[in-house]
ZAMARGU-4260 file (C-alpha; in steps of 0.2 Angstrom, whole numbers, plus 5000, padded with zeros to 4 digits):
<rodrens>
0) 4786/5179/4956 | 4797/5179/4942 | 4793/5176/4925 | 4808/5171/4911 | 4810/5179/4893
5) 4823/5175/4879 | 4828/5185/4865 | 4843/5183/4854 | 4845/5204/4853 | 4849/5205/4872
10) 4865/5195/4868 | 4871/5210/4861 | 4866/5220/4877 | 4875/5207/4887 | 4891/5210/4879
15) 4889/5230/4880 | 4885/5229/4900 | 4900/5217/4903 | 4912/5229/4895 | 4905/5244/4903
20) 4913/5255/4918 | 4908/5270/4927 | 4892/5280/4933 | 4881/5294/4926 | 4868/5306/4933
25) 4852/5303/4930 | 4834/5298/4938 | 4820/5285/4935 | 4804/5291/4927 | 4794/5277/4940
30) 4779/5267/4938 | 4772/5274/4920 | 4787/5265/4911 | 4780/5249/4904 | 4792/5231/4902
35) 4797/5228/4887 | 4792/5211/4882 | 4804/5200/4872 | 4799/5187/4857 | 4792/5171/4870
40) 4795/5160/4857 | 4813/5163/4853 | 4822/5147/4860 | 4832/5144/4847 | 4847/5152/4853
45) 4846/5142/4870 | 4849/5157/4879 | 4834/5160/4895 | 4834/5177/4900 | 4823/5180/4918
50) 4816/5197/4924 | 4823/5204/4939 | 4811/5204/4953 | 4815/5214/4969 | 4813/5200/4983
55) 4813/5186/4973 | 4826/5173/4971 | 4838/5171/4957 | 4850/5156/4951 | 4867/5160/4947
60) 4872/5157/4929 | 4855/5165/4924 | 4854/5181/4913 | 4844/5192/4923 | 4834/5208/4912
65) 4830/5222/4917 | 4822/5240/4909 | 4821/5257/4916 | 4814/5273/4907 | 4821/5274/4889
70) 4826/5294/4894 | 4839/5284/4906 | 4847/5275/4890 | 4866/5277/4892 | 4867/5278/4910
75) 4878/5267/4919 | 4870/5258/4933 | 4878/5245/4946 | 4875/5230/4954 | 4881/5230/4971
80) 4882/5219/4984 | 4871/5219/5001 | 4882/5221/5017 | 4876/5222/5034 | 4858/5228/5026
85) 4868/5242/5016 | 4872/5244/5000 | 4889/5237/5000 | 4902/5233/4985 | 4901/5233/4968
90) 4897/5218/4960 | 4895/5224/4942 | 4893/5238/4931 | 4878/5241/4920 | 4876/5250/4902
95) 4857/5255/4900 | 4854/5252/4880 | 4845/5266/4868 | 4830/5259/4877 | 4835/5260/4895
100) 4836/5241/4897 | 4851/5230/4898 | 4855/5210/4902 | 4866/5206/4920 | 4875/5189/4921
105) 4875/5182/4936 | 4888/5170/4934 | 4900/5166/4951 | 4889/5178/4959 | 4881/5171/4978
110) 4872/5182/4991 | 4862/5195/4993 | 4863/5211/4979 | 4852/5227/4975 | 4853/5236/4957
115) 4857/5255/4959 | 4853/5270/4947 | 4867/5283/4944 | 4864/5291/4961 | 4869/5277/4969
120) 4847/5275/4976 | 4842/5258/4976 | 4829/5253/4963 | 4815/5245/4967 | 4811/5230/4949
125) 4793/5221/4949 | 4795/5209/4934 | 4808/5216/4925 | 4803/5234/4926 | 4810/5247/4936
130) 4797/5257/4948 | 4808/5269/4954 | 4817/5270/4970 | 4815/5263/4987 | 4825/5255/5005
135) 4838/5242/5002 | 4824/5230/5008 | 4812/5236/4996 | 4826/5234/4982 | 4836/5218/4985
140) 4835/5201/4978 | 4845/5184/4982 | 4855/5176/4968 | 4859/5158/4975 | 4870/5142/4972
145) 4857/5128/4963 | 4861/5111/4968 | 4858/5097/4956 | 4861/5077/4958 | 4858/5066/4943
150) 4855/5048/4944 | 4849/5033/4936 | 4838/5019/4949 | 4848/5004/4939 | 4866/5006/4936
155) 4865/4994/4922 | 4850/4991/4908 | 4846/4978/4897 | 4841/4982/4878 | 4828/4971/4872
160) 4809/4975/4876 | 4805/4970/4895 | 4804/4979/4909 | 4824/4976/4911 | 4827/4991/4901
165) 4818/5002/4908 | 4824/5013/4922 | 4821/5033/4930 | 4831/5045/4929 | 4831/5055/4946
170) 4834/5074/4947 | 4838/5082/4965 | 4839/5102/4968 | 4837/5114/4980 | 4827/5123/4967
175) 4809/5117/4963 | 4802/5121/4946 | 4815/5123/4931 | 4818/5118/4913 | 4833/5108/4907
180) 4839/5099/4895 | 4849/5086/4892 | 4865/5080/4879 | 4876/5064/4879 | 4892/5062/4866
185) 4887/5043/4863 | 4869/5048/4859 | 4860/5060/4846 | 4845/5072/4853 | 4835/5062/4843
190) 4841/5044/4855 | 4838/5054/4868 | 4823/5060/4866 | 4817/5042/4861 | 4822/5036/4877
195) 4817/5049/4889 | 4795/5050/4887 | 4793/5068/4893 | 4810/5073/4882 | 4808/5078/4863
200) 4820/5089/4852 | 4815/5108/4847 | 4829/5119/4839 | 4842/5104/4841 | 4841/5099/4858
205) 4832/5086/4868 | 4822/5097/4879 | 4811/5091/4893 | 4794/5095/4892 | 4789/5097/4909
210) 4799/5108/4922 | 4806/5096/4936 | 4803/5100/4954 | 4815/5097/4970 | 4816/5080/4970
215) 4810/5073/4949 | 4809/5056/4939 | 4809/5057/4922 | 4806/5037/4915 | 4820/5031/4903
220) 4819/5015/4891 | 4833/5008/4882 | 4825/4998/4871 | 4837/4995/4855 | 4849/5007/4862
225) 4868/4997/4856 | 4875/4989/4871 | 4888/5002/4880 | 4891/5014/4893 | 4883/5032/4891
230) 4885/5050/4900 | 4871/5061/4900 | 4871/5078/4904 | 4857/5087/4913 | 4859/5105/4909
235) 4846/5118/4916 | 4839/5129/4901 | 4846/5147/4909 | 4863/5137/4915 | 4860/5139/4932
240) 4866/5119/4936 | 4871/5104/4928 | 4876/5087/4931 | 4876/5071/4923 | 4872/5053/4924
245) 4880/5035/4920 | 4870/5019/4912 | 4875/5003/4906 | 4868/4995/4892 | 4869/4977/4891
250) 4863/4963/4879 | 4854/4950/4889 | 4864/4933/4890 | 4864/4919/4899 | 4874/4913/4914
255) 4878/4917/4931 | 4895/4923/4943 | 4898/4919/4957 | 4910/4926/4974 | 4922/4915/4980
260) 4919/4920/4997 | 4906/4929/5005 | 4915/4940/5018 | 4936/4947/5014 | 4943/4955/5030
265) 4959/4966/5026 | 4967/4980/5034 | 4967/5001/5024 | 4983/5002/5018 | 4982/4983/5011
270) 4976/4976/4994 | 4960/4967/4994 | 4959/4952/4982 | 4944/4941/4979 | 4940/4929/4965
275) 4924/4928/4952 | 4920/4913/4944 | 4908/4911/4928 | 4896/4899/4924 | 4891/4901/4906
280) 4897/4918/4902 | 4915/4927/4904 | 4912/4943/4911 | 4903/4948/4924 | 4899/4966/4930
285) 4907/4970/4947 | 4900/4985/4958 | 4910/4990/4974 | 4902/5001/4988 | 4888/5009/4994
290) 4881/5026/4993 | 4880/5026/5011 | 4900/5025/5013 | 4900/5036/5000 | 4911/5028/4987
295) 4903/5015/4973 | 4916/5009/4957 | 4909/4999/4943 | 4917/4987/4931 | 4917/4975/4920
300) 4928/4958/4923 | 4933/4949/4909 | 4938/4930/4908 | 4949/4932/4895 | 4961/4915/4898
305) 4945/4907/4898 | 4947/4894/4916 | 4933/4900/4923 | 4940/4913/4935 | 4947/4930/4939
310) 4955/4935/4952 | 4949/4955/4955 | 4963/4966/4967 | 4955/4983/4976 | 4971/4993/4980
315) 4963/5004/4996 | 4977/5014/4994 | 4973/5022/4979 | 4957/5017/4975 | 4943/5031/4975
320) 4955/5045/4974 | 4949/5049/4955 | 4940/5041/4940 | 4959/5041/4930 | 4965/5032/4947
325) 4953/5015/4949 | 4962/5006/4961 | 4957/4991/4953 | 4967/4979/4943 | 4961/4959/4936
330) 4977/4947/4940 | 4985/4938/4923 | 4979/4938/4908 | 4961/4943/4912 | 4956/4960/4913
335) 4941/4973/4916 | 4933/4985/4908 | 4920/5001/4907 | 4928/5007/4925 | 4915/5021/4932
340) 4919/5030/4948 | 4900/5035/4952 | 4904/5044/4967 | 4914/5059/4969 | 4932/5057/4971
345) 4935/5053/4992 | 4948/5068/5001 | 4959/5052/5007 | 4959/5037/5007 | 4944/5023/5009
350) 4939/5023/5025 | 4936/5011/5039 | 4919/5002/5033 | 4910/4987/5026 | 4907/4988/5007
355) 4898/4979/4998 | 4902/4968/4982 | 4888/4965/4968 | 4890/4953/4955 | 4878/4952/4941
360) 4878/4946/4924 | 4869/4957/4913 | 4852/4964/4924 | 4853/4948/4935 | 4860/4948/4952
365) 4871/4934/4955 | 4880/4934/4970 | 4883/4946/4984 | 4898/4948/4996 | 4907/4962/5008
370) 4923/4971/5010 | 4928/4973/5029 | 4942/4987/5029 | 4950/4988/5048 | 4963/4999/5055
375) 4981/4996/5049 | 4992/4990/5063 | 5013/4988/5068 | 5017/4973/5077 | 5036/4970/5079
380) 5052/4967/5073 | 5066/4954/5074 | 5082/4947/5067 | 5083/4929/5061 | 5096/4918/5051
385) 5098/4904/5038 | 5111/4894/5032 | 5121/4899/5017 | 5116/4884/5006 | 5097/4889/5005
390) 5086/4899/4995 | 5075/4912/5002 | 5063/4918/4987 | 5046/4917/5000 | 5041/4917/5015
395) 5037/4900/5012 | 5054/4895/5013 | 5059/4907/5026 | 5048/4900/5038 | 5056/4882/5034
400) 5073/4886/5036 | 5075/4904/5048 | 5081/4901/5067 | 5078/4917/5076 | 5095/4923/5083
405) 5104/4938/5087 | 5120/4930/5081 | 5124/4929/5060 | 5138/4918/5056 | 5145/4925/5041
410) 5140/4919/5024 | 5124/4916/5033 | 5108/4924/5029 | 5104/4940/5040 | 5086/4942/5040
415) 5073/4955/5050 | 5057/4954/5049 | 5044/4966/5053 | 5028/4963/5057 | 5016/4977/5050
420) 5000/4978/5041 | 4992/4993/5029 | 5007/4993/5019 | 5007/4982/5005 | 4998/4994/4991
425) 5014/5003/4992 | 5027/4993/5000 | 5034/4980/4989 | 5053/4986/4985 | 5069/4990/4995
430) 5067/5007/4989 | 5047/5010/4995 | 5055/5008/5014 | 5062/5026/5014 | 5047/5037/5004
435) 5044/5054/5013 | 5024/5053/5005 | 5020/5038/5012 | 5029/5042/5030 | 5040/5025/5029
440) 5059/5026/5034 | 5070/5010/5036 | 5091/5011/5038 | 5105/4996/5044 | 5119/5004/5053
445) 5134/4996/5059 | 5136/5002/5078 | 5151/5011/5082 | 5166/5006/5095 | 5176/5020/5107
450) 5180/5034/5095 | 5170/5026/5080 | 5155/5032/5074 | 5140/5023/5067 | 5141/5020/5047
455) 5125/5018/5037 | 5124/5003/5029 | 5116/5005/5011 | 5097/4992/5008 | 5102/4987/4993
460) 5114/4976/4999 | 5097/4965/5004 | 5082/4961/4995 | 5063/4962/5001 | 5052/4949/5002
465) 5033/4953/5006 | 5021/4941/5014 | 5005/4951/5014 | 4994/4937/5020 | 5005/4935/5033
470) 5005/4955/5038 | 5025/4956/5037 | 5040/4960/5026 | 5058/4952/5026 | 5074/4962/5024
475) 5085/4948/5019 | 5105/4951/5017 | 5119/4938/5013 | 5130/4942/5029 | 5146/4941/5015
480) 5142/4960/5012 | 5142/4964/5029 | 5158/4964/5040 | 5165/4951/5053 | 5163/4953/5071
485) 5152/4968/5068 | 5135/4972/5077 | 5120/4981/5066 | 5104/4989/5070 | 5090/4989/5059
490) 5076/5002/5063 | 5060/5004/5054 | 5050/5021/5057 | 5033/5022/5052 | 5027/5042/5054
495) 5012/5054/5055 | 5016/5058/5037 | 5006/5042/5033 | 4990/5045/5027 | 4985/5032/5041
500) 4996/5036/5056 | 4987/5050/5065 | 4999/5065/5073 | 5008/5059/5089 | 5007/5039/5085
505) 5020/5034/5074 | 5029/5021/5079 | 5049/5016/5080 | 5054/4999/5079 | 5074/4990/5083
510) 5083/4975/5081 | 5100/4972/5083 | 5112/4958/5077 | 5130/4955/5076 | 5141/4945/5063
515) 5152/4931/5070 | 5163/4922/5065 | 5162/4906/5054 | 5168/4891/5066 | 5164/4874/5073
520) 5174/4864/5087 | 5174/4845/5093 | 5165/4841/5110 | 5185/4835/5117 | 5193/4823/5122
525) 5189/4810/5105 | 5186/4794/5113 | 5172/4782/5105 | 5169/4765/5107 | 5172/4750/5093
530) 5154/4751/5088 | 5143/4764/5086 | 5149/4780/5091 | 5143/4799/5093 | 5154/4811/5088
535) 5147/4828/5093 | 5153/4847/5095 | 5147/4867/5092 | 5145/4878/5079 | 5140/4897/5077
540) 5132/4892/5058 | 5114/4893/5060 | 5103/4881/5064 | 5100/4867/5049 | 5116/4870/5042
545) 5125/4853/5036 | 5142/4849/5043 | 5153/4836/5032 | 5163/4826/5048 | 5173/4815/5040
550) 5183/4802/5051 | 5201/4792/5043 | 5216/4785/5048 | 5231/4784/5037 | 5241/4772/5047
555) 5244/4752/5045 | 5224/4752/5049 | 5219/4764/5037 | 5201/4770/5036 | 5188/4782/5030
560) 5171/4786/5037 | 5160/4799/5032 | 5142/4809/5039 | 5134/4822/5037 | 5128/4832/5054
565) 5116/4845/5055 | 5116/4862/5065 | 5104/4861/5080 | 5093/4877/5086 | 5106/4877/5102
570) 5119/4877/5091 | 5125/4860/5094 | 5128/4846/5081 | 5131/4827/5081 | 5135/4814/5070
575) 5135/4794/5071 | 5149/4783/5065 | 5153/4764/5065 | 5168/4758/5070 | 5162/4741/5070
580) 5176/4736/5061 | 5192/4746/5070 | 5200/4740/5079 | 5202/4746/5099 | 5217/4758/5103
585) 5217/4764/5084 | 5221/4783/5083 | 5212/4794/5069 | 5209/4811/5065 | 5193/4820/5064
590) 5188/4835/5055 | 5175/4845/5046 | 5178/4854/5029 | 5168/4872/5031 | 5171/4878/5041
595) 5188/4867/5043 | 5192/4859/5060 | 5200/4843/5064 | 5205/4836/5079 | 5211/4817/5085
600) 5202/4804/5093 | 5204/4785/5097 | 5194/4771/5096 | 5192/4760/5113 | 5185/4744/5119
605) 5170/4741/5126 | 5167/4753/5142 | 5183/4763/5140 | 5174/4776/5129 | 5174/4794/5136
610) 5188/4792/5150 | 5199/4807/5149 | 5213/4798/5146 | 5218/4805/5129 | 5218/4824/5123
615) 5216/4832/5106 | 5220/4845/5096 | 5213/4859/5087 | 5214/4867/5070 | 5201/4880/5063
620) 5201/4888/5050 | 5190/4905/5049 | 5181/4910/5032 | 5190/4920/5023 | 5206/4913/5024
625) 5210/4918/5042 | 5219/4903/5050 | 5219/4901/5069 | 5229/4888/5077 | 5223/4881/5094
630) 5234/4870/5102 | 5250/4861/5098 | 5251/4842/5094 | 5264/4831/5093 | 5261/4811/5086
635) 5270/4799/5088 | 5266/4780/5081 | 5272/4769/5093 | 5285/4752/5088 | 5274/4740/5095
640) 5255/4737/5091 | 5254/4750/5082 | 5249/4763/5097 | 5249/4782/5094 | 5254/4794/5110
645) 5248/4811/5108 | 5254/4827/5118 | 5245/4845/5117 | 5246/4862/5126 | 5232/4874/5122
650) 5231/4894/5124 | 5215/4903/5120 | 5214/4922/5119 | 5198/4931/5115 | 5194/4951/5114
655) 5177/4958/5112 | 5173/4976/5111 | 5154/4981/5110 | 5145/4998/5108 | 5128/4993/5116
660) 5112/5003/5111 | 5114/5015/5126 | 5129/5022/5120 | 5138/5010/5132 | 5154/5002/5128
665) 5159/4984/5135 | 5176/4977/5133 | 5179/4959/5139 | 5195/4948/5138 | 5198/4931/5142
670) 5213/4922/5143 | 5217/4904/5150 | 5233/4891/5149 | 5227/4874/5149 | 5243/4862/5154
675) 5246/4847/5145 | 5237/4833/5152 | 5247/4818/5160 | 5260/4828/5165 | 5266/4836/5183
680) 5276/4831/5199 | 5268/4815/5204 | 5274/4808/5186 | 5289/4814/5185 | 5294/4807/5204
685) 5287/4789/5195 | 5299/4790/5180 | 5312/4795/5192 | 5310/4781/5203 | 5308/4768/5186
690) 5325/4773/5180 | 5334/4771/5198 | 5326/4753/5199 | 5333/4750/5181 | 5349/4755/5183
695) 5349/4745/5201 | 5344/4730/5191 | 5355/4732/5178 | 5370/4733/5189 | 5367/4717/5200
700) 5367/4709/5182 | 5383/4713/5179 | 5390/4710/5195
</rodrens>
């Protein structure tokens, strides 16, 4: 049994003993010396002073008192711990005053301890007053840890006089019987005690007037209290604990909010959004959580723009980590307000779980919902390409326009997607790819030849565009700032430094692609029909591109005819002309601007279209100034009709030098002479043979 006793002179004591050091000789007188009673009704200092008690069990942060024999004032006694049923350490001195009494604080003390005299004995305390000396079992008492847990049943009040403002408020400890008292910066002791029925004010604080147990209400009403959000302390009367509790006092209105949907599925790592919408009333109080996954956020939304809706984001990322970090953030001009963390800040981050959503508008409950957080994954990555002429701002438009190919023609769009999820809290720059913190690494390197090694190709020469519905990000490059004829690598690492990649699972993903060169080429020979025709041909531009093919004669049957083809996914194009009105054997050339090409054709009758019997040239003309000649052509318009004989020899020679991904290295070369059609033996033996007959003829003629 212990019994408490406060007395404004035993401050004095207190700071005497904590400055005291070192041990005298000495004995205790025993049993005859009688407690010395302090003034009971001295509260006014706030300070509790409890008898020590040998096997009781003290709280830390109380004053413990103590008196011997006043013929052992100004000894030096200590308090030692208890180890292995010894007495063990020392604790704390202690200065016996004129007396023979003195005050111990037991502040950051935990365990078992035993008071000794100047000899170093054990002494043995019934209610404050030494009885001499005895075993350390006889002698020892337990100065423990007291827990305390303050709570209010409703989260939010109202202030007018129903039974919506009322509420408890709900004390848990390991300890069963103490005073408190409690204090609030938003609310005088004289609020508090109105509010609180078994609360009043004595010497300026509110003070309960009933001890509370293990597990206590205490009934609370709100009644006039101005609307807000309130912090109250619980404080025990000898310090031993504290904690304090958070309300919110609302004026009742009218209205409702509602959830746009019920259930949001979305991955840890990611950013939960989901909308609120009014009905009568713009704002809403939004409660996130459960005590059950140990995290629960409160806050106020606010329809400031006034259209009826907000759109509330939960960043997982950070959200939970502290009160000063919410995680929480209202999209445009609306906002939220009164943020309270009500659950002690989590050692990570959330957790795998459902949480609940509660909406209410003032006490009401309006609309419930859930939070499904799943594990983060990493799908894949892969390279893609665009024409030049588009804009890539979205995904949207990436979706529309992006062929996936291995092959970028230059000035095309390079684009590699990677398909991942948990990342879009913190991922929404080029520069949030390579972040040590969050475990992310990303790097483009242009692949190496014999005797060349790899070069690290800077990011910023792309941009980022994030599709966090769709669980992906884009790296997209104009191929301009890369280099022709070159092959790149693009590798994204996501590592156990993640707060959500476990040790041994990170994950390494590669893609590679390789610039080519700009070009397009005819489908040869030229030879289309006087009507509607097909001209067709190859190009490495990507897929969608538009091809300006433009066909003309400058002749004595001079026309212009002009389409536009598009780029197939097999890299093929075509384009349809009428040529109606030309007539047959009529020479032309035709040729595309970018990348520039032109070769001849010749309109024909009826089924003559597509017989070998006429051959073309070739001209292309790289990007970047680069000019290739393929083939060599020679025109000549004929005296009669008008016809055009054409001639060509072509020579092609191509070198490709690779570094694959295994360090291997493949060289390939090509080379090829392609003779001039329509001419050989058998031709030259009938020219031959034409001129004998001619000069044969011409002889008898003049004979």
């Amino acid at each position: 049994m212990t019994r408490t006793r406060k007395s404004i002179l035993l401050t004095a004591l207190l700071v005497v003993s904590a400055l005291t050091a070192g041990v005298t000789g000495g004995a205790v007188t025993g049993a005859e010396t009688t407690y010395r009673a302090q003034d009971s009704g001295a509260q006014d200092d706030g300070d509790d002073y409890t008898a020590v008690d040998s096997g009781e069990v003290f709280w830390q942060g109380q004053f413990l008192e103590l008196s011997a024999n006043q013929s052992n004032a100004g000894e030096v006694w200590a308090l030692r711990r208890v180890q292995n049923g010894q007495v063990g350490s020392l604790a704390t001195e202690v200065l016996l005053d004129g007396s023979g009494s003195a005050v111990i604080s037991t502040s950051n003390l935990e365990g078992q301890y035993v008071i000794v005299n100047q000899n170093e004995q054990p002494v043995v305390f019934q209610n404050g007053t030494a009885q001499g000396t005895g075993s350390v079992s006889e002698a020892s008492f337990e100065i423990a840890n007291q827990t305390l847990n303050a709570t209010f049943a409703e989260s939010m009040v109202l202030n007018d006089d129903s039974s919506d403002a009322r509420t408890d408020l709900r004390l848990q400890s390991n300890r069963a019987g103490y005073g408190f008292y409690l204090f609030s910066e938003q609310l005088s002791d004289q609020q508090l005690a109105d509010i609180f029925e078994s609360v009043e004010v004595r010497n300026g604080r509110a003070v309960a007037t009933r001890e509370a147990g293990s597990d206590a209400y205490f009934e609370a009403n709100f009644t006039g209290v101005e609307p807000g959000t309130y912090d109250i302390s619980v404080v025990t009367s000898d310090g031993a604990a504290e904690d304090s509790a958070t309300i919110t006092v609302a004026q009742p209105v009218d209205g409702s909010a509602s959830l746009g949907n019920a259930t949001y599925t979305e991955q840890r790592g990611d950013v939960v959004r989901f909308n609120v919408t009014f009905d009568g009333t713009d704002r809403a109080t939004v409660r996130l959580g459960s005590e059950q996954v140990n995290y629960v956020s409160q806050f106020t939304v606010v329809d400031r723009n006034g259209d009826g809706t907000a759109t509330v984001a939960l960043d997982t990322y950070r959200a939970g980590l502290s009160p000063d970090s919410p995680g929480i953030s209202v999209v445009g001009e609306d906002n939220f307000t009164n943020f309270q963390l009500l659950t002690d800040p989590i050692p990570g981050r959330l957790d795998v779980a459902t949480y609940p959503i509660e909406v209410r508008v003032g006490t009401t409950r309006t609309a419930v919902g859930s939070i499904l957080l799943t594990e983060r994954s990493t799908g894949g990555i892969q390279t893609w390409t665009a024409p030049a002429s588009v804009d890539l701002d979205n995904a949207s438009q990436i979706a529309q326009v992006a062929t996936q190919d291995s092959d970028v023609a230059f000035q095309d769009w390079a684009i590699v997607q990677v398909q991942a999820s948990g990342l879009y809290s913190y991922v929404q720059n080029v520069s949030d790819l390579n972040n040590n913190s969050t475990g992310l690494s990303m790097n483009l390197t242009k692949i190496g030849g014999l005797n060349v090694p790899p070069e690290q190709v800077s990011l910023d020469r792309g941009r980022l565009i994030v599709d966090e519905s769709g669980n992906q990000f884009f790296l997209v490059i104009d191929s301009d700032r890369l280099e022709q004829g070159a092959r790149y690598r693009a590798n994204f690492t996501i590592s156990a430094e993640n707060p959500y990649v476990s040790e041994g699972n990170a994950t390494s993903l590669v893609t590679n692609f390789t610039v080519v060169n700009r070009s397009a080429s005819f489908d040869r020979p030229v030879r289309v029909s006087a009507g509607q025709a097909t001209i067709s041909g190859n190009s490495t531009l990507a897929p969608g591109t538009e091809l300006n093919v433009e066909a003309a004669n400058t002749g004595q049957t001079p026309f212009l005819k002009r389409q536009t083809a598009t780029v197939a996914e097999d890299g093929t194009w075509e384009a349809t002309f009428d040529f109606s009105d030309v007539q047959p054997n009529t020479n032309f050339t035709v040729s595309i601007d970018d990348p520039q090409v032109s070769v001849n054709g010749t309109v024909v009758s009826g089924g003559a279209a597509g017989e070998q019997t006429t051959t073309a040239g070739e001209t292309t003309t790289a990007a970047g100034g680069e000019t290739t000649t393929a083939g060599q052509e020679t025109t000549a318009e004929g005296v009669l009709g008008g016809e055009e004989t054409t001639t060509e020899t072509e020579t092609t020679t191509e070198t490709t030098t690779e570094a694959a991904v295994a360090d291997d290295t493949a060289t390939v070369t090509e080379a090829g002479t392609a003779p001039a059609p329509g001419f050989g033996i058998g031709t030259a033996a009938l020219a031959l043979a034409a001129v004998l007959l001619a000069g044969a003829a011409f002889v008898g003629r003049r004979r």
